[in-house]
DOROVO-433740 format. One record per residue: x, y, z of N, C-alpha, C in turn; chain; residue in three letters. Coordinates in steps of 0.02 Angstrom, whole numbers, padded with zeros to 5 digits, always signed. Layout:
<rs>
<r n_u="X" n_v="Y" n_w="Z" ca_u="X" ca_v="Y" ca_w="Z" c_u="X" c_v="Y" c_w="Z" ch="A" aa="Ala"/>
...
</rs>
This chain:
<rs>
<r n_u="-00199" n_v="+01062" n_w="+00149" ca_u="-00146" ca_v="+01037" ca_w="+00108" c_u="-00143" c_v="+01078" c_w="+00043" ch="A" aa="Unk"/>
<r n_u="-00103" n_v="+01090" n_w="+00000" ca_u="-00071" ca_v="+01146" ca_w="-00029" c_u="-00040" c_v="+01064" c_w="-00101" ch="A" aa="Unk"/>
<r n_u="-00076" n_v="+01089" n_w="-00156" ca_u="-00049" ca_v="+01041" ca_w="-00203" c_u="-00027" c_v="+01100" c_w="-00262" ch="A" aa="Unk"/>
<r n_u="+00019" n_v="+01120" n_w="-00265" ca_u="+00065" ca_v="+01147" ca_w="-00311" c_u="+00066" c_v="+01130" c_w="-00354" ch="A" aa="Unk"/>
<r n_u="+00092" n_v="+01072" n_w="-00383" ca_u="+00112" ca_v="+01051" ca_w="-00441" c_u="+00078" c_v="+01007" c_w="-00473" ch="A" aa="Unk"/>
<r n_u="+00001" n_v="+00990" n_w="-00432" ca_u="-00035" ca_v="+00955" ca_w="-00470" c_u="-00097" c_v="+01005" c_w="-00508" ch="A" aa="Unk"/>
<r n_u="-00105" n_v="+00983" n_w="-00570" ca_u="-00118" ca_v="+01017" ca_w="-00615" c_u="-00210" c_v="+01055" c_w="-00577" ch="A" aa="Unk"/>
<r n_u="-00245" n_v="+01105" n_w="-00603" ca_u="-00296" ca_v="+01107" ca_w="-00578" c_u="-00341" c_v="+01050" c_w="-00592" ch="A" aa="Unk"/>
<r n_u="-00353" n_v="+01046" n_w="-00645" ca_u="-00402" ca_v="+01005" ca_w="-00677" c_u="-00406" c_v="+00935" c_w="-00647" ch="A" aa="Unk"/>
<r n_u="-00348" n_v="+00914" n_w="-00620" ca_u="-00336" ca_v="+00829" ca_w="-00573" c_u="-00360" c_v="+00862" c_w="-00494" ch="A" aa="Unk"/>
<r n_u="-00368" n_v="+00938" n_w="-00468" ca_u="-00396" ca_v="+00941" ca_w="-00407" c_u="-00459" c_v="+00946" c_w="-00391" ch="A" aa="Unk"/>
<r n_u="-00494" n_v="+00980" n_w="-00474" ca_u="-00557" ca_v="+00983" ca_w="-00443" c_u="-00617" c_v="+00929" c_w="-00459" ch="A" aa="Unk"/>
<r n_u="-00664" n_v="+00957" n_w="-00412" ca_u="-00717" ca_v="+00922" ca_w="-00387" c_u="-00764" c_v="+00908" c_w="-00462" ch="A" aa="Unk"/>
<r n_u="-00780" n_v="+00858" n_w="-00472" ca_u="-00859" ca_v="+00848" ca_w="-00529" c_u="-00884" c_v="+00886" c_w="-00548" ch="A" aa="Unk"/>
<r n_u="-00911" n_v="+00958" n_w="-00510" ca_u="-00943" ca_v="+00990" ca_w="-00547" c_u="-00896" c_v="+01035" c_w="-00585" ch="A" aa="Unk"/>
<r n_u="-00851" n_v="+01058" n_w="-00563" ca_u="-00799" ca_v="+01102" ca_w="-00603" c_u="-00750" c_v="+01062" c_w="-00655" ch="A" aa="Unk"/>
<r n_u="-00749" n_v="+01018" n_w="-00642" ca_u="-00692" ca_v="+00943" ca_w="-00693" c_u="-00765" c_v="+00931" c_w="-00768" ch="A" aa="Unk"/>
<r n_u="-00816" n_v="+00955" n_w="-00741" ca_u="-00893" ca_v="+00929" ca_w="-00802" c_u="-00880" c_v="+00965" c_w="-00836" ch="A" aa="Unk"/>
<r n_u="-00894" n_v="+01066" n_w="-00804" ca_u="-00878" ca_v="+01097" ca_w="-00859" c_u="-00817" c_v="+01109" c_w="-00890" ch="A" aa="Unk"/>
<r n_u="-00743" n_v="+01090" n_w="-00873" ca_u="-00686" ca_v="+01082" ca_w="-00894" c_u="-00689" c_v="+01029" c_w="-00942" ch="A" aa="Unk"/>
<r n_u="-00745" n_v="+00966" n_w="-00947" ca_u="-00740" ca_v="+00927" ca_w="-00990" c_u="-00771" c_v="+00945" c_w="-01049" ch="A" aa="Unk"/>
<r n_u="-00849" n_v="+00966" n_w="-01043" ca_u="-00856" ca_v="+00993" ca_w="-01119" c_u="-00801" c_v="+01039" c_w="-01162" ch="A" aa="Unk"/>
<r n_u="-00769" n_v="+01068" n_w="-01144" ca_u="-00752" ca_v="+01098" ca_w="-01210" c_u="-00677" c_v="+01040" c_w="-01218" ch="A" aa="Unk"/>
<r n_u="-00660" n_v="+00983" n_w="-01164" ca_u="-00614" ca_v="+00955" ca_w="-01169" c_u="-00632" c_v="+00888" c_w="-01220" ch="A" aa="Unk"/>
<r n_u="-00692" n_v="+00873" n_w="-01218" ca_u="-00719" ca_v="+00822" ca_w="-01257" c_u="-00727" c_v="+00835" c_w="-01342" ch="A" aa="Unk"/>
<r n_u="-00748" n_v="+00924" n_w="-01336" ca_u="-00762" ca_v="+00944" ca_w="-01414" c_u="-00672" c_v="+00924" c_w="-01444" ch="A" aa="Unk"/>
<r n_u="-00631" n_v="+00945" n_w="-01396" ca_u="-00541" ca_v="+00950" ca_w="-01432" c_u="-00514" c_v="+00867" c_w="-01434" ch="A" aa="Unk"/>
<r n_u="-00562" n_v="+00854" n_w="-01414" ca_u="-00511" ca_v="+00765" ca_w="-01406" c_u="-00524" c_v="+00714" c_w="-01465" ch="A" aa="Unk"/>
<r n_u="-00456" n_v="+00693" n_w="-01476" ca_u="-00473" ca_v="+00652" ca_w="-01550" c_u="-00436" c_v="+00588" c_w="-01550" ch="A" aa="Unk"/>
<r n_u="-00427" n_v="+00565" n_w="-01472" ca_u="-00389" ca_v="+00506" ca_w="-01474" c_u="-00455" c_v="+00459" c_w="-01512" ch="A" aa="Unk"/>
<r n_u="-00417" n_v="+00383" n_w="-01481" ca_u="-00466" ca_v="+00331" ca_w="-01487" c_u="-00507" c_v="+00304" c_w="-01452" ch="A" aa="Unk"/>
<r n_u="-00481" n_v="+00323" n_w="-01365" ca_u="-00511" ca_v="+00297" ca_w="-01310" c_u="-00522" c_v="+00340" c_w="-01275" ch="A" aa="Unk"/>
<r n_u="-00605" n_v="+00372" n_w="-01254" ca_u="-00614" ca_v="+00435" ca_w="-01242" c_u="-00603" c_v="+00428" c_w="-01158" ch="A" aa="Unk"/>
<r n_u="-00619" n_v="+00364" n_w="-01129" ca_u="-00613" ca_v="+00337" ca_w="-01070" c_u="-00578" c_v="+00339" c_w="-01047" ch="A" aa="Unk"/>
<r n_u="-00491" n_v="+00299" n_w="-01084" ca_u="-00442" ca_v="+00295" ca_w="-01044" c_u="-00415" c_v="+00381" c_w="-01044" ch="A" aa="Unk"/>
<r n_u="-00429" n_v="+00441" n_w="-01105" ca_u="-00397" ca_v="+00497" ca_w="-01107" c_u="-00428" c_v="+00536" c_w="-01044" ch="A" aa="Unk"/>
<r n_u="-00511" n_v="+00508" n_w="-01026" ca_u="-00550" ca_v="+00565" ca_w="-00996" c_u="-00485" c_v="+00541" c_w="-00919" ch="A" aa="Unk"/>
<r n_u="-00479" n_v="+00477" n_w="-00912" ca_u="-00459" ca_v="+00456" ca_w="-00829" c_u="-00369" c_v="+00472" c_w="-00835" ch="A" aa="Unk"/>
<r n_u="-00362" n_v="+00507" n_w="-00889" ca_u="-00274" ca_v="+00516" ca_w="-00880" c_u="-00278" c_v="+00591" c_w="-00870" ch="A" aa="Unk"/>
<r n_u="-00321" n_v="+00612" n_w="-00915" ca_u="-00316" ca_v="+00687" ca_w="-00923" c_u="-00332" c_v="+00721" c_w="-00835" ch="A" aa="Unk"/>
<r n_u="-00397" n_v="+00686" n_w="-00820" ca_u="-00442" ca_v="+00719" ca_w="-00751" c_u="-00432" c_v="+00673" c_w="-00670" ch="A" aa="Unk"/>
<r n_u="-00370" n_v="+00631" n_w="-00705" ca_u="-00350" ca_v="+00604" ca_w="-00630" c_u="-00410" c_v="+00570" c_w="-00604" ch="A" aa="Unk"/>
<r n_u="-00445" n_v="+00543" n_w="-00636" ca_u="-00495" ca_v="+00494" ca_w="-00601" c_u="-00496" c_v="+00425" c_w="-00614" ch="A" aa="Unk"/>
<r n_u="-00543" n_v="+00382" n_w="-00589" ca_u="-00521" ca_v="+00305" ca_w="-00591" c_u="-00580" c_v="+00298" c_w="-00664" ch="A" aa="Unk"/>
<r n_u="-00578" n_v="+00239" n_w="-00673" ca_u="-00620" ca_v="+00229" ca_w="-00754" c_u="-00701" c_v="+00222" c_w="-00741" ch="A" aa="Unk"/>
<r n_u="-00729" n_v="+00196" n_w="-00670" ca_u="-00795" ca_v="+00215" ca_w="-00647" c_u="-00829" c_v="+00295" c_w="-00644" ch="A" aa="Unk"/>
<r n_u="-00790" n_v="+00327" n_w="-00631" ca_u="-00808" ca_v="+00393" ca_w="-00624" c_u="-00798" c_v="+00434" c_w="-00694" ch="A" aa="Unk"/>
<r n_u="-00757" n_v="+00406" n_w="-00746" ca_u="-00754" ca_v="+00420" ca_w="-00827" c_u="-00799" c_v="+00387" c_w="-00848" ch="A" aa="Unk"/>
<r n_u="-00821" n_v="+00344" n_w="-00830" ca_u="-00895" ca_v="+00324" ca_w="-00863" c_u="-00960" c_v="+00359" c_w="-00851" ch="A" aa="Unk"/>
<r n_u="-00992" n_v="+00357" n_w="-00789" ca_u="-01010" ca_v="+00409" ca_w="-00754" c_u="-01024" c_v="+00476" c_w="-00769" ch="A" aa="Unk"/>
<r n_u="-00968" n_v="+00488" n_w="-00774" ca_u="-00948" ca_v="+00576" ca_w="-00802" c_u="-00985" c_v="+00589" c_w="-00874" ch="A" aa="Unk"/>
<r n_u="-00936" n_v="+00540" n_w="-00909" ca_u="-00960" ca_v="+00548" ca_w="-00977" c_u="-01011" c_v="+00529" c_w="-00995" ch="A" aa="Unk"/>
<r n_u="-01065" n_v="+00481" n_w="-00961" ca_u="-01123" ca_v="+00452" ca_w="-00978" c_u="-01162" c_v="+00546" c_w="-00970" ch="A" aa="Unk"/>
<r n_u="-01151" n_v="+00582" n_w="-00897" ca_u="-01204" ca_v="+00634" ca_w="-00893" c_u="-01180" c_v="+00683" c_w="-00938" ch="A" aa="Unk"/>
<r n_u="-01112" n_v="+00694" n_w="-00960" ca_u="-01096" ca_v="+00729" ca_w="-01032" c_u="-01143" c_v="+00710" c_w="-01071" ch="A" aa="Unk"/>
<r n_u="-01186" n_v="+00655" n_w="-01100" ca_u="-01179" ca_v="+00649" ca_w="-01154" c_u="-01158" c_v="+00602" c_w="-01207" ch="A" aa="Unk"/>
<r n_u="-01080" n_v="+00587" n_w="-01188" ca_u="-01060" ca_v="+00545" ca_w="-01222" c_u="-01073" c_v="+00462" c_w="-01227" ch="A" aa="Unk"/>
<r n_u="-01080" n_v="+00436" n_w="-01294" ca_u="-01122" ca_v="+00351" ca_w="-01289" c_u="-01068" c_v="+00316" c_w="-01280" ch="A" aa="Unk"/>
<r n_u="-01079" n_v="+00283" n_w="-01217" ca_u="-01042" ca_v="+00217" ca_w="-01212" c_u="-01067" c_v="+00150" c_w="-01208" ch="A" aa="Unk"/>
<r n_u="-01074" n_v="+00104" n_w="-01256" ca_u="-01106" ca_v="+00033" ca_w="-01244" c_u="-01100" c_v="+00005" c_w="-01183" ch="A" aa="Unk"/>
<r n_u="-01164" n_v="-00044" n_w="-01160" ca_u="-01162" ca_v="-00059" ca_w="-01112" c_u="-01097" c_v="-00102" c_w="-01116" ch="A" aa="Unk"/>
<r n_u="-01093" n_v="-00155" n_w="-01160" ca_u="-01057" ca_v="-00202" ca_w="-01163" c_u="-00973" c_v="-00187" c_w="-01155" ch="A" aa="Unk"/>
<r n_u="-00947" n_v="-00107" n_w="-01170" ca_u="-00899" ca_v="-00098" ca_w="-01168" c_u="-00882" c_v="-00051" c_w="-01093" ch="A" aa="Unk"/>
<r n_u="-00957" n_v="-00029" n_w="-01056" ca_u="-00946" ca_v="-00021" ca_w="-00987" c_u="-00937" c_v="-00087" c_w="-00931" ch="A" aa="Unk"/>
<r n_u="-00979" n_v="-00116" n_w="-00960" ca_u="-00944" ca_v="-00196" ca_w="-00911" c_u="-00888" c_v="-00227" c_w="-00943" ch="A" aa="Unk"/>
<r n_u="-00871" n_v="-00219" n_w="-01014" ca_u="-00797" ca_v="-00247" ca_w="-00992" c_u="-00751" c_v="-00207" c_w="-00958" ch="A" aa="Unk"/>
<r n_u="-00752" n_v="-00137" n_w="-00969" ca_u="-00722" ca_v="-00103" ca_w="-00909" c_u="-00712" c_v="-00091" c_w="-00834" ch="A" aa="Unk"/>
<r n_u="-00763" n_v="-00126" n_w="-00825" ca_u="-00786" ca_v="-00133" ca_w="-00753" c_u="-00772" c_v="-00175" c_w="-00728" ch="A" aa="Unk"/>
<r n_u="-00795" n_v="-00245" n_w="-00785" ca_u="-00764" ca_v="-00300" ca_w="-00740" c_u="-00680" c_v="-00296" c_w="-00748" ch="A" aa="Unk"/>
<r n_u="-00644" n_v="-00296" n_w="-00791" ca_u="-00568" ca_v="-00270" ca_w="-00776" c_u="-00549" c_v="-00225" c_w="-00726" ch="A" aa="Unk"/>
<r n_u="-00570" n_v="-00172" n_w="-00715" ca_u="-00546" ca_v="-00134" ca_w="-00645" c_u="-00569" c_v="-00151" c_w="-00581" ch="A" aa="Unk"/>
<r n_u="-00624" n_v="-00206" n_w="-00590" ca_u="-00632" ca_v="-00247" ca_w="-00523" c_u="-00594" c_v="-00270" c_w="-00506" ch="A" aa="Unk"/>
<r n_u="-00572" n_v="-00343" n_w="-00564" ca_u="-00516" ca_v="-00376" ca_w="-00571" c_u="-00466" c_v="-00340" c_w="-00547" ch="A" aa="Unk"/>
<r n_u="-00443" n_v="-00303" n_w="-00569" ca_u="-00360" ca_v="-00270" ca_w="-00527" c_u="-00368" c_v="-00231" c_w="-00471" ch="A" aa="Unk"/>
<r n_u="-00428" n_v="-00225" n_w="-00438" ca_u="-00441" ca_v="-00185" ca_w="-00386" c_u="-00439" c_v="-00242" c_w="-00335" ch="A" aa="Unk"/>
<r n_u="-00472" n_v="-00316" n_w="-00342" ca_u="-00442" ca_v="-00361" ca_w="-00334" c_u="-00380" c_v="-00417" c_w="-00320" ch="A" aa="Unk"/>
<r n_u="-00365" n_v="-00393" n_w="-00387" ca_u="-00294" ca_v="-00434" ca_w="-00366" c_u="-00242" c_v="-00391" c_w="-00324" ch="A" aa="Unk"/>
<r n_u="-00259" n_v="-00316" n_w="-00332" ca_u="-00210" ca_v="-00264" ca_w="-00286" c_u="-00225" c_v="-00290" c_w="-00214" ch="A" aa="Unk"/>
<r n_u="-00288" n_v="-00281" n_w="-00189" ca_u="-00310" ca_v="-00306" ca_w="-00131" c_u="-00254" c_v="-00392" c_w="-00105" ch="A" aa="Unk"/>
<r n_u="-00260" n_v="-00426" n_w="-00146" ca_u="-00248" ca_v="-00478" ca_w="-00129" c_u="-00158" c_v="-00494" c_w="-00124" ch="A" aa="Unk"/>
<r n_u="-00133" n_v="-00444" n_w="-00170" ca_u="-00060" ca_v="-00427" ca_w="-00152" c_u="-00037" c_v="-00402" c_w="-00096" ch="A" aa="Unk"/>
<r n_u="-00081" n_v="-00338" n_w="-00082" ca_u="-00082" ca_v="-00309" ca_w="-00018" c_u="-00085" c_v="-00382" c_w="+00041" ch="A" aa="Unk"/>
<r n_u="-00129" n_v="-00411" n_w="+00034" ca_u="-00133" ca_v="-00461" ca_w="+00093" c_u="-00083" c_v="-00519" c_w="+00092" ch="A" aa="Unk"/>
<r n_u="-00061" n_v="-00526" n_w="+00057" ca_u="-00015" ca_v="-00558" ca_w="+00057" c_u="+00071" c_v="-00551" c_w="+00073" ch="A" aa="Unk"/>
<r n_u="+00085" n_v="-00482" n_w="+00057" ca_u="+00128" ca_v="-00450" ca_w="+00079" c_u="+00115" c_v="-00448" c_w="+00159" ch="A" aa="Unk"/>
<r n_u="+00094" n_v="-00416" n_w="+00187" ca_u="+00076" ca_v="-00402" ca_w="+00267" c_u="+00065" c_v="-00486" c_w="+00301" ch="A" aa="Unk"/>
<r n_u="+00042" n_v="-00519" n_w="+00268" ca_u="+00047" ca_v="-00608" ca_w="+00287" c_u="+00147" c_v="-00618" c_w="+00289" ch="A" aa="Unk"/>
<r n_u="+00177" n_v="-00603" n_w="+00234" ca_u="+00219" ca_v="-00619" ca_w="+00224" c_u="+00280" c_v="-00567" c_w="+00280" ch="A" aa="Unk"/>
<r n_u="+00252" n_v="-00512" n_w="+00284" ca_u="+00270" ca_v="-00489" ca_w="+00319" c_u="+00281" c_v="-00509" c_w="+00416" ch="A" aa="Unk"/>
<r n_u="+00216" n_v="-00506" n_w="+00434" ca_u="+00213" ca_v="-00538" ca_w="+00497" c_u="+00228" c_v="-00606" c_w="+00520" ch="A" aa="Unk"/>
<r n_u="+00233" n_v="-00646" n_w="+00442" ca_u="+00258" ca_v="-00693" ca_w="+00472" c_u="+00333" c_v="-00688" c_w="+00469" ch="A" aa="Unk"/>
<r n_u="+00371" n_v="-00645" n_w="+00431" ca_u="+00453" ca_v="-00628" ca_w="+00440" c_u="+00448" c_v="-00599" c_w="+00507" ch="A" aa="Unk"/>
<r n_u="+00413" n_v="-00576" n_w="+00562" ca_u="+00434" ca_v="-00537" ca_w="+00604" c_u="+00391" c_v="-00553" c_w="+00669" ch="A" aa="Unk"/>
<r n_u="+00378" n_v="-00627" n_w="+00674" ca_u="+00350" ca_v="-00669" ca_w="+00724" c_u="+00388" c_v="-00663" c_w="+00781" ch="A" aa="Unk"/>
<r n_u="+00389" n_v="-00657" n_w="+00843" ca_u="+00423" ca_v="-00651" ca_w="+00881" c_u="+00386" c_v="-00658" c_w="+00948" ch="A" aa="Unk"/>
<r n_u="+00412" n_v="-00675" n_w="+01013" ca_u="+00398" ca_v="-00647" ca_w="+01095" c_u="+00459" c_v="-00656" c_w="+01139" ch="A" aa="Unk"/>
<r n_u="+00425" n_v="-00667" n_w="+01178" ca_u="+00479" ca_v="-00652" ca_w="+01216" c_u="+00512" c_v="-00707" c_w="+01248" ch="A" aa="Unk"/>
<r n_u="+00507" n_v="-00762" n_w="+01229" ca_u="+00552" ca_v="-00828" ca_w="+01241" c_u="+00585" c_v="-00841" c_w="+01171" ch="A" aa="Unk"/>
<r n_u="+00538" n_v="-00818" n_w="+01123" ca_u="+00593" ca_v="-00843" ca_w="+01030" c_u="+00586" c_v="-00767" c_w="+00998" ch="A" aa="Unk"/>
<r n_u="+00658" n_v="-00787" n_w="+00968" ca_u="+00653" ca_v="-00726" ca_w="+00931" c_u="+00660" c_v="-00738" c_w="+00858" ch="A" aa="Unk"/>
<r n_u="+00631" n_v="-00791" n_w="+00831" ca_u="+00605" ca_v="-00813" ca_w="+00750" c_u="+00554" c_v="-00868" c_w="+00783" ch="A" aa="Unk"/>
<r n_u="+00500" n_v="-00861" n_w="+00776" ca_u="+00441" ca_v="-00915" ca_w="+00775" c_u="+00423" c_v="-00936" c_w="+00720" ch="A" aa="Unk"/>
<r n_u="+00458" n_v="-01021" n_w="+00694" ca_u="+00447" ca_v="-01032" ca_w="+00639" c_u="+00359" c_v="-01051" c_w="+00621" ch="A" aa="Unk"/>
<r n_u="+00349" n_v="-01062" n_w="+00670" ca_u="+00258" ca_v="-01095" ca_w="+00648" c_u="+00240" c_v="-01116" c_w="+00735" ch="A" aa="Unk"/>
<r n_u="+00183" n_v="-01116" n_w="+00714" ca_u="+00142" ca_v="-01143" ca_w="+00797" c_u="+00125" c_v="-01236" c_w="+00780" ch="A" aa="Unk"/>
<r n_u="+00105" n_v="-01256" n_w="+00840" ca_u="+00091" ca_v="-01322" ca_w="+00860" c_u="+00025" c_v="-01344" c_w="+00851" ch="A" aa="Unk"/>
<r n_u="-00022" n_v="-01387" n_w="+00832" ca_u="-00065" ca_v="-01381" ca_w="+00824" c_u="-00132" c_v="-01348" c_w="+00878" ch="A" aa="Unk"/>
<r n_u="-00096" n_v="-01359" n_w="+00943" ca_u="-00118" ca_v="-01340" ca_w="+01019" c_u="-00100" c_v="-01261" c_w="+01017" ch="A" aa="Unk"/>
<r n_u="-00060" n_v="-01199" n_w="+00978" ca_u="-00037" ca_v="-01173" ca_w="+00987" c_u="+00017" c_v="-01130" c_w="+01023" ch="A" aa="Unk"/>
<r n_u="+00055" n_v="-01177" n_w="+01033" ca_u="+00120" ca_v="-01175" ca_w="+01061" c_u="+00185" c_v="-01155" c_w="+01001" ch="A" aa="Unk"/>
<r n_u="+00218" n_v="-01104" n_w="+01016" ca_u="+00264" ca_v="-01071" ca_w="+00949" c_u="+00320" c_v="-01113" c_w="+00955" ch="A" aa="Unk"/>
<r n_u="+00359" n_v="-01131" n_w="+00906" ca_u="+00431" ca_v="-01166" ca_w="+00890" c_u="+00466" c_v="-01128" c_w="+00843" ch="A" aa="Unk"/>
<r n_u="+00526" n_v="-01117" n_w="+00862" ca_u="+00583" ca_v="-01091" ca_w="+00823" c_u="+00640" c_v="-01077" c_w="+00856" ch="A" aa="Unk"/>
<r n_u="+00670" n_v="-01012" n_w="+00837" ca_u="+00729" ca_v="-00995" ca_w="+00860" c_u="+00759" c_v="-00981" c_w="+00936" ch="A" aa="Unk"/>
<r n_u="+00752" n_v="-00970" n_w="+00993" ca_u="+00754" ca_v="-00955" ca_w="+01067" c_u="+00789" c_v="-00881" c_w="+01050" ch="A" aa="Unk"/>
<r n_u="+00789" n_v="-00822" n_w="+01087" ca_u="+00817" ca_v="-00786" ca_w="+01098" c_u="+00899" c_v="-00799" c_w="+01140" ch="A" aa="Unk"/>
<r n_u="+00909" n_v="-00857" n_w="+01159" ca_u="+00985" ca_v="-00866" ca_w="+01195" c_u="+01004" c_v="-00926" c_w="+01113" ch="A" aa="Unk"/>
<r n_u="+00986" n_v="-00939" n_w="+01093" ca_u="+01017" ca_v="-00983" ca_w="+01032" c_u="+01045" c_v="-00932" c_w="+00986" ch="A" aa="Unk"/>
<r n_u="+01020" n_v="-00863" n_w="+00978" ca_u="+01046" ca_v="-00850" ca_w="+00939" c_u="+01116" c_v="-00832" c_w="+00932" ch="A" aa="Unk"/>
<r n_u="+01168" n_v="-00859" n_w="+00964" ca_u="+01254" ca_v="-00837" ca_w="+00955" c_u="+01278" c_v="-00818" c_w="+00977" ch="A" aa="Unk"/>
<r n_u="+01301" n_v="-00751" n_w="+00926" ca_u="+01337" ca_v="-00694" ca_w="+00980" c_u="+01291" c_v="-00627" c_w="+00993" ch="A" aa="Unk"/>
<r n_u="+01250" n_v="-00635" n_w="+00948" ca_u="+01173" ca_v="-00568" ca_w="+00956" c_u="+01149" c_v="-00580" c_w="+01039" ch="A" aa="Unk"/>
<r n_u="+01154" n_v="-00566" n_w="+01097" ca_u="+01138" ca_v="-00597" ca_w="+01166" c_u="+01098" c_v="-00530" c_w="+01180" ch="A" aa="Unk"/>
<r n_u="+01046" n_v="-00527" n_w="+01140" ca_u="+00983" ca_v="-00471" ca_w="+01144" c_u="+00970" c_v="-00448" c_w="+01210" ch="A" aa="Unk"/>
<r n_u="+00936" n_v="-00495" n_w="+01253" ca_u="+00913" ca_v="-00483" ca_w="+01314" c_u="+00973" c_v="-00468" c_w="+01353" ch="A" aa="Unk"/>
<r n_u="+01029" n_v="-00486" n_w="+01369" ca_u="+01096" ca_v="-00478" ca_w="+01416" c_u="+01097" c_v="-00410" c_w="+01387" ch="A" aa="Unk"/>
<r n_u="+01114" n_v="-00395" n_w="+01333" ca_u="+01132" ca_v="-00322" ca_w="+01301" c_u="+01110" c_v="-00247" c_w="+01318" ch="A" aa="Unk"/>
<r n_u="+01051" n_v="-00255" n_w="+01357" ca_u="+01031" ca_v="-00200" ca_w="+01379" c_u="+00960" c_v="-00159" c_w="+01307" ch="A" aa="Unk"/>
<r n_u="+00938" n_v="-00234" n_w="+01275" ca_u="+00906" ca_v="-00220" ca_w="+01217" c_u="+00841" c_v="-00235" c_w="+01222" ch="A" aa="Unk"/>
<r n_u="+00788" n_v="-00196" n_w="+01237" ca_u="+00726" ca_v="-00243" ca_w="+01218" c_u="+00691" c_v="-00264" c_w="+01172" ch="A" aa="Unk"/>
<r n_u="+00636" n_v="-00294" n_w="+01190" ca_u="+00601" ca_v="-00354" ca_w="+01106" c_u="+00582" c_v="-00302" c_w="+01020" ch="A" aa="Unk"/>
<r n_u="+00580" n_v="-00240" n_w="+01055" ca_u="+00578" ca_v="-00195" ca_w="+01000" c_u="+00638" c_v="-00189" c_w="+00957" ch="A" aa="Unk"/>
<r n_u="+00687" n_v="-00184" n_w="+00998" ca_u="+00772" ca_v="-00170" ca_w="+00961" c_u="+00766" c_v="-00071" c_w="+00998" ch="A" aa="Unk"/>
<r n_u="+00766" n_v="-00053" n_w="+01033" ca_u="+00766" ca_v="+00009" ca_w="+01058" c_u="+00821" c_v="-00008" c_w="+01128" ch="A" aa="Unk"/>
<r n_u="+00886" n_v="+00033" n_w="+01149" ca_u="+00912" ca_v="+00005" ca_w="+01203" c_u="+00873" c_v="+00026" c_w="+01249" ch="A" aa="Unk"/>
<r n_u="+00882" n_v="+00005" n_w="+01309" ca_u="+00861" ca_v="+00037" ca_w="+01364" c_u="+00908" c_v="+00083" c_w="+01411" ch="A" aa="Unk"/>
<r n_u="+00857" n_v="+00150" n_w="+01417" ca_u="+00916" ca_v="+00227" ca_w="+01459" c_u="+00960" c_v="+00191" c_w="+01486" ch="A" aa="Unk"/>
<r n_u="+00965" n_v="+00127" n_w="+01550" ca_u="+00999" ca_v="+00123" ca_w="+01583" c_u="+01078" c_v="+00094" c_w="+01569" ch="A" aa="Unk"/>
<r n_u="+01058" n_v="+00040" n_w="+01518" ca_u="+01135" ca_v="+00017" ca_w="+01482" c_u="+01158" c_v="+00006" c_w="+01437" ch="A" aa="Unk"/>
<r n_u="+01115" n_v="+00089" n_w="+01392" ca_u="+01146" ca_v="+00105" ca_w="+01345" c_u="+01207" c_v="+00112" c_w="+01318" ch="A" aa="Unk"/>
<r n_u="+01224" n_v="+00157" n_w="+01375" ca_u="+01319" ca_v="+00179" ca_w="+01356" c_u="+01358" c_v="+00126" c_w="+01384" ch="A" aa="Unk"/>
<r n_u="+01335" n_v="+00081" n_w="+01427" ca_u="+01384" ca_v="+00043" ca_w="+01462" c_u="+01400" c_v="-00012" c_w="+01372" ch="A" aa="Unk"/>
<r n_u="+01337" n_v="-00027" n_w="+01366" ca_u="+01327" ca_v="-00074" ca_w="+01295" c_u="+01372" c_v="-00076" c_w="+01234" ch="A" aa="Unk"/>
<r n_u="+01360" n_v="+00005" n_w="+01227" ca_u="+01412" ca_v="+00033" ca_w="+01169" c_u="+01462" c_v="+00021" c_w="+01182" ch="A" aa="Unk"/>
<r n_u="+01497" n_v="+00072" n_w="+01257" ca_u="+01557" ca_v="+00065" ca_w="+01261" c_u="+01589" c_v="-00003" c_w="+01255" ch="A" aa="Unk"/>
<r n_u="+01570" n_v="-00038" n_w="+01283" ca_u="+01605" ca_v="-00134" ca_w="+01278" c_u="+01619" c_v="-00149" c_w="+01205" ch="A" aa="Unk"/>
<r n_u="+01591" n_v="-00107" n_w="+01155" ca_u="+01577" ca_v="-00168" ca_w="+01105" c_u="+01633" c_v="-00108" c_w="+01052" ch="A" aa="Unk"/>
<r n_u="+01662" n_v="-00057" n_w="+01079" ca_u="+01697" ca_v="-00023" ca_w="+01042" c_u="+01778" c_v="-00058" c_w="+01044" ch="A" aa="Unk"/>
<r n_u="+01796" n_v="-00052" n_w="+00995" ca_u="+01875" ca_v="-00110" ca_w="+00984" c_u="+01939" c_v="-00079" c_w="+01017" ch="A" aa="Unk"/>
<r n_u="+01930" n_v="-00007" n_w="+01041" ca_u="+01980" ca_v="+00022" ca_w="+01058" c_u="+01984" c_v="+00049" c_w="+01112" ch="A" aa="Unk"/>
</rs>
């Protein structure tokens, strides 16, 4: 893979990003050497601690665990968005092949919802459509053609 436009200093590896940091640490005069080291070198705030601890540079313990425990925290709650989305997801897109919206199961597990012939004028299965939404070779064109107005 070929990264162009990402800067060197965000590609390379620890040992070459270390010595890119000393003379980057002597020039730096923000306030937060942490959040500048993980913007400047494309890394997460564990590995700016890390880094800068074998630089050299003093960081209190007390202000490495509050850092830590905060990027747990959102490493966390990302995780838990993620799962919830894909919950939210699969359950928008419940389906087989007798319903085609399964609102919830039975306590026995038996699915209830929508039927694939309830739904109207959508007549999926007659259509030449299967449970994916892909037609099938055989009545494809017959499908189209019917449903054209002219």
């Amino acid at each position: 893979m070929v990264f162009k436009n990402v800067p060197k200093r965000k590609r390379a590896g620890r040992m070459a990003r270390m010595a890119m940091a000393c003379k980057w640490i002597k020039e730096y005069n923000g306030k937060n050497i942490i959040k500048g080291y993980t913007k400047h070198f494309g890394v997460d705030k564990q590995c700016a601690i890390k880094e800068l601890g074998l630089l050299g540079v003093e960081i209190t313990e007390e202000r490495k665990k509050q850092i830590l425990e905060a990027y747990n925290r959102n490493i966390e709650l990302l995780r838990k968005k993620k799962k919830e989305k894909e919950k939210l997801l699969n359950s928008l897109m419940d389906h087989n092949e007798d319903f085609s919206f399964i609102a919830s199961y039975t306590p026995n597990g038996v699915p209830y919802g929508t039927r694939w012939e309830e739904m109207g004028d959508i007549d999926i299965l007659n259509s030449g459509f299967i449970l994916n939404g892909a037609p099938n070779d055989d009545d494809a064109d017959d499908m189209f053609d019917n449903a054209l107005p002219f």
